[in-house]
C-alpha positions in Angstrom: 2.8 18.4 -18.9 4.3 15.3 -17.0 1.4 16.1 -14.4 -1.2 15.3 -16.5 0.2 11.9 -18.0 0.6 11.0 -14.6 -3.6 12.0 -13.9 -4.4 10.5 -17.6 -2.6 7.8 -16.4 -4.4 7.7 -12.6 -8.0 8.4 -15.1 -7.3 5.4 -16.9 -6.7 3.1 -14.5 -9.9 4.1 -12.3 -11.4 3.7 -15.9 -10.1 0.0 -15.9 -11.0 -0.9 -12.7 -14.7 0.4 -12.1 -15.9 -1.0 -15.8 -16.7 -4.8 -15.5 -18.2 -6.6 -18.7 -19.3 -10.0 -17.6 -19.5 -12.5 -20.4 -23.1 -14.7 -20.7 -24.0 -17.4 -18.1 -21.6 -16.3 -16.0 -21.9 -14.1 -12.1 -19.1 -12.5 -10.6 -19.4 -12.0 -6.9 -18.1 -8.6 -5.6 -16.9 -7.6 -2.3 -16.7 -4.0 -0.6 -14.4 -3.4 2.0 -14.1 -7.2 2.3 -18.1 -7.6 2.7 -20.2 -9.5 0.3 -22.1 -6.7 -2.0 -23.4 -8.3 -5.4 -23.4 -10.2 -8.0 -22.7 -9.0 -11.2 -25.3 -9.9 -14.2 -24.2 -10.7 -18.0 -23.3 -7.2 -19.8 -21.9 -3.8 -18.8 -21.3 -3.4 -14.8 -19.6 -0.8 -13.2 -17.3 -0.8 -9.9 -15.9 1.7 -7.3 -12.6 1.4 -8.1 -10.2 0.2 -4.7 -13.3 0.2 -2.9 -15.0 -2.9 -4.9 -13.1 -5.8 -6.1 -14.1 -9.5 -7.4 -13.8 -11.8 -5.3 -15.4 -14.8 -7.3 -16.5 -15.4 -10.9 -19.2 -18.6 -11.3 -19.9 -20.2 -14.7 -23.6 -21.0 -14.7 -23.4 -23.8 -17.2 -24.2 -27.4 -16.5 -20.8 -28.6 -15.5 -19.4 -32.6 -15.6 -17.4 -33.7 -12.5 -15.7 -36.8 -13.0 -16.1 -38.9 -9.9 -12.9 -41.1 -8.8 -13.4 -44.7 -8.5 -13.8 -46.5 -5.3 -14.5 -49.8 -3.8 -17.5 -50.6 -2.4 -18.8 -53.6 -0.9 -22.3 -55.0 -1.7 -25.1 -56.8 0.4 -23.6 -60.1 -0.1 -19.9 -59.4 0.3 -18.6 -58.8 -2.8 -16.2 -55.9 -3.4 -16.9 -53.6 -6.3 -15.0 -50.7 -7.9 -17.1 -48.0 -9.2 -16.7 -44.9 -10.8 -18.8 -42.4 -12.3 -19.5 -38.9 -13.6 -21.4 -36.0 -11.7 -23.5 -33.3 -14.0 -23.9 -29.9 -11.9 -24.6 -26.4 -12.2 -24.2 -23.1 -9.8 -27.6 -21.3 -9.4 -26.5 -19.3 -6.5 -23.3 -17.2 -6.7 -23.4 -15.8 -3.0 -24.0 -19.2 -1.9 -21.4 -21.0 -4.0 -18.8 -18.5 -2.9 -19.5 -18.5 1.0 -21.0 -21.9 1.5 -18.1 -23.4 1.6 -14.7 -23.3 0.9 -14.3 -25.7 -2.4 -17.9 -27.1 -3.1 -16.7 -29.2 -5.8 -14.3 -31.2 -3.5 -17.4 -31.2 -1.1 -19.9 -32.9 -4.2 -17.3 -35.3 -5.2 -16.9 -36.8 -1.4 -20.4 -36.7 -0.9 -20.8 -38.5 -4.1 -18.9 -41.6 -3.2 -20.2 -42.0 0.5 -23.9 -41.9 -1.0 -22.4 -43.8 -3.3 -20.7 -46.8 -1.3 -24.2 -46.5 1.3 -26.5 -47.0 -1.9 -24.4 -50.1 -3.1 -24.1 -51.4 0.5 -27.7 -52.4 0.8 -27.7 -54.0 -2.5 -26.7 -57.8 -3.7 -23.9 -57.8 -6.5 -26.6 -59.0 -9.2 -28.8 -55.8 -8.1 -26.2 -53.8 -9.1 -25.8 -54.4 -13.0 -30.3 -54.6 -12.8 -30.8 -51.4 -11.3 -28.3 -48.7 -12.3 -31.2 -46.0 -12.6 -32.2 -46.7 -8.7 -28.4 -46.1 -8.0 -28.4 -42.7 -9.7 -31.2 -41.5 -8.6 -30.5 -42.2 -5.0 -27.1 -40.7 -5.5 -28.6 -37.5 -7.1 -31.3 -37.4 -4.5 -28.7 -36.9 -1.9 -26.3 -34.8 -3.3 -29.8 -32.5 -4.4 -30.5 -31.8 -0.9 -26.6 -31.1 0.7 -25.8 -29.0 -2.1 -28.6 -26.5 -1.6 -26.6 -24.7 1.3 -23.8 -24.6 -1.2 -25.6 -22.9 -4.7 -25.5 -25.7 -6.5 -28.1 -27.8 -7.9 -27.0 -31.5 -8.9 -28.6 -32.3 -12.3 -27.9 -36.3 -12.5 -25.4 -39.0 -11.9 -24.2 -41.8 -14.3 -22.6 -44.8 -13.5 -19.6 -45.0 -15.7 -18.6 -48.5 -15.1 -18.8 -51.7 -12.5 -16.0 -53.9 -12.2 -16.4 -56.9 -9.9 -13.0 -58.6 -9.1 -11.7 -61.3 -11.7 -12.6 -64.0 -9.7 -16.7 -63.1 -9.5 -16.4 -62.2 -13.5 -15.2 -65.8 -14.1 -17.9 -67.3 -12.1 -20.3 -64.6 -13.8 -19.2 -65.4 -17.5 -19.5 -69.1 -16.3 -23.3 -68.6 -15.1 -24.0 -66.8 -17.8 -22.7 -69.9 -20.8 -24.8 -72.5 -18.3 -27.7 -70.3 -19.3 -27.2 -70.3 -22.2 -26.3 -73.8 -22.7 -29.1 -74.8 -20.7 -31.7 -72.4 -23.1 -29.8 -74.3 -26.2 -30.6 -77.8 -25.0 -34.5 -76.9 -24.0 -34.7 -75.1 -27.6 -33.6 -78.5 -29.1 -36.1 -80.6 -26.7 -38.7 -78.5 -27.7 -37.9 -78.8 -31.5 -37.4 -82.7 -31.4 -41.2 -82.8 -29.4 -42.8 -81.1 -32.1 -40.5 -82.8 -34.7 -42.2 -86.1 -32.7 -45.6 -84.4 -32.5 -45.6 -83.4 -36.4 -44.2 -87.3 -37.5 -47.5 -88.6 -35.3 -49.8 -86.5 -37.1 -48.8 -87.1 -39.9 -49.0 -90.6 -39.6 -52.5 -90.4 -38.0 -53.4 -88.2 -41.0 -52.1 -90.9 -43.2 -53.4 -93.9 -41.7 -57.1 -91.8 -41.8 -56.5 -91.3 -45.3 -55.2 -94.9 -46.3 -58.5 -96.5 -43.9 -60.7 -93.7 -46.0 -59.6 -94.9 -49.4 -59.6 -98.2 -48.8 -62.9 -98.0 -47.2 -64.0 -96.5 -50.7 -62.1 -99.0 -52.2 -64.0 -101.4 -50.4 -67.5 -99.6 -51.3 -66.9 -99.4 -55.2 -65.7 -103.2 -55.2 -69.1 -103.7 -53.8 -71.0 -101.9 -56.1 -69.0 -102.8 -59.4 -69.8 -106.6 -57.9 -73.5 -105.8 -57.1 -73.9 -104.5 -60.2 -72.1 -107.3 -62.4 -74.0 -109.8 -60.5 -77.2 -107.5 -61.4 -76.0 -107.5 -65.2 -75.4 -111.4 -65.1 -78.8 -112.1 -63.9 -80.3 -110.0 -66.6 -78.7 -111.1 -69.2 -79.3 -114.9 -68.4 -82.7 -113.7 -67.5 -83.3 -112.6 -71.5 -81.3 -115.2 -72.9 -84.0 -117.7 -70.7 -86.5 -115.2 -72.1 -85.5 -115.3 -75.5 -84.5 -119.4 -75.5 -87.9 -120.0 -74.2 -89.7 -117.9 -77.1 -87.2 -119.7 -79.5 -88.6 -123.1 -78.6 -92.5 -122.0 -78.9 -91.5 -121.2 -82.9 -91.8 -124.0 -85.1 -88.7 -126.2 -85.3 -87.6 -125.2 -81.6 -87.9 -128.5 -80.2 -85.7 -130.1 -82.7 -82.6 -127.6 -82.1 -83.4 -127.9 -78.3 -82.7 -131.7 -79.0 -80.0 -130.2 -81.2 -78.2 -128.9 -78.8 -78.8 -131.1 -75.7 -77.5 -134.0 -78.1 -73.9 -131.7 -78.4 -73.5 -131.2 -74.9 -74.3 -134.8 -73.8 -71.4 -135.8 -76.6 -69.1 -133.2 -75.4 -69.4 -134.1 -71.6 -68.7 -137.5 -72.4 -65.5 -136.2 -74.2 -64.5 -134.2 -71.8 -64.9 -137.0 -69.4 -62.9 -139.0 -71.3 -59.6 -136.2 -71.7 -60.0 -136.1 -67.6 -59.5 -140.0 -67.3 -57.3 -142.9 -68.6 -60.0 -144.6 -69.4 -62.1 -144.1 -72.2 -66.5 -144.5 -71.0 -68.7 -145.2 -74.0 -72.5 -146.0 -73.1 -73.7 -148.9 -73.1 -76.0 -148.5 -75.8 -77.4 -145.4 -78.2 -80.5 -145.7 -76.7 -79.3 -144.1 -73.2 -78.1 -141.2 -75.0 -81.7 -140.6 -76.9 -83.2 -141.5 -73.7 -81.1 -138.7 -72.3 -82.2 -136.2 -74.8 -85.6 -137.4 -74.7 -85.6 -136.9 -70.7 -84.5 -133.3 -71.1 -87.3 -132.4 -73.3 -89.8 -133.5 -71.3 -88.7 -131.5 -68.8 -88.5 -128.1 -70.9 -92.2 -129.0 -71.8 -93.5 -129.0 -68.7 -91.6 -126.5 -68.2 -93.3 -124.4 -70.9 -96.2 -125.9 -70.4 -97.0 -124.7 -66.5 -98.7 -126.0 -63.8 -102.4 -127.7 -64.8 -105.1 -125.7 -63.2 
């Protein structure tokens, strides 16, 4: 009875060590007799028991390696610490087991010499413009040494770029001159067309004031034109009409009428204008007068003789 616990036992544990499930994305790397033999697959695998034995399991995700930080030193002098984060993932499990002894130590020290080299040829402005040229320099290099080691390097980010305090100062200083210096052209520009605008629209205004008046001017005209026109007519009829008036019968004597009134009121009005009071010396200049004015509006009516 106690012999065959002790083979149930011995069963079992052969049991235990030949099966091997191996979980998803993952490879298991198995030696016999101390020799590389496979690589186990996802799923159910079976070993010889003392014979095989796992010498390495691999997880085949992508996998994030945080860089250390460093100090590098640009183009120009100026120191720089840097750090960053490595994405990578094993695609060969012989390779990533034998190719050297810890590949991850070997990515991250790899990672910071390509990184200082890349920064080394760069000025200290470069560096904040052209992050993606950095990463893809560093990924580049790292792509072709990690080949031999079963790894293939997905991408690198820069996490941060920290220039000493003194730089930063000066930066933060360059950058408020800029800005400064964009705030007072921004104004210049605004009082030029603020200048350009109040000359226009005085231009416009002064065309405007010259048009109207210039209108102005015309209408004056023509109102005057015409009111000169209307006068002339209308003392035309009346001279019309007076002159028909005298050719009825009676016309001569309210000619002399009204001759008579107009000689007596410029005489009066002659005498309001003066201190002294000028009376004819006789009557008969006044008929005289009258009869001198309708001679004239005779022959006046009458024509030249033929």
């Amino acid at each position: 009875m106690e012999i065959a616990l002790v083979l149930l036992f011995v069963a079992a544990i052969f049991i235990i060590q030949s099966i091997k499930v191996v979980p998803q994305q993952n490879a298991w790397v198995v030696e016999r007799l101390g020799k590389y033999h496979g690589t186990l697959t996802p799923g159910l695998n079976f070993l010889v028991p003392f014979i095989d034995r796992l010498a390495y399991k691999h997880s085949l995700k992508e996998i994030p390696l945080d860089v250390p930080s460093q100090v590098c030193i640009t183009k120009d002098n100026t120191q720089l610490t840097v750090d960053g984060i490595l994405y990578f993932q094993v695609t060969d499990a012989m390779r990533a087991s034998y190719g050297s002894s810890n590949f991850i130590v070997a990515i991250t020290q790899l990672a910071q010499t390509t990184l200082r080299s890349v920064i080394g040829r760069m000025e200290l402005d470069r560096t904040f413009e052209e992050r993606d040229v950095i990463n893809s320099s560093v990924v580049q290099a790292l792509d072709e040494a990690a080949t031999n080691w079963g790894v293939k390097v997905l991408r690198y980010e820069i996490k941060d770029l920290t220039p000493p305090a003194v730089i930063l100062h000066a930066m933060q200083a360059q950058i408020t001159a800029e800005r400064e210096k964009r705030a007072l052209i921004a104004a210049s520009e605004g009082r030029r067309q603020e200048q350009i605008n109040i000359a226009t629209g005085a231009r416009e205004a002064a065309i405007a004031r010259s048009e109207g008046e210039k209108q102005a001017e015309i209408n004056k005209a023509q109102g005057e034109a015409a009111a000169i026109t209307a006068v002339a007519d209308a003392t035309s009829d009346a001279i019309r009409k007076i002159a028909g008036a005298i050719q009825e019968p009676g016309g001569d004597q309210a000619v002399q009428l009204k001759v008579a009134e107009k000689a007596v009121d410029a005489f009066a009005q002659l005498a309001k204008t003066n201190n002294t009071m000028i009376v004819p010396a006789s009557m008969s200049e006044v008929s005289g007068l009258i009869g001198t004015a309708m001679a004239l509006m005779k022959n006046k009516g009458a024509g030249p003789n033929p």
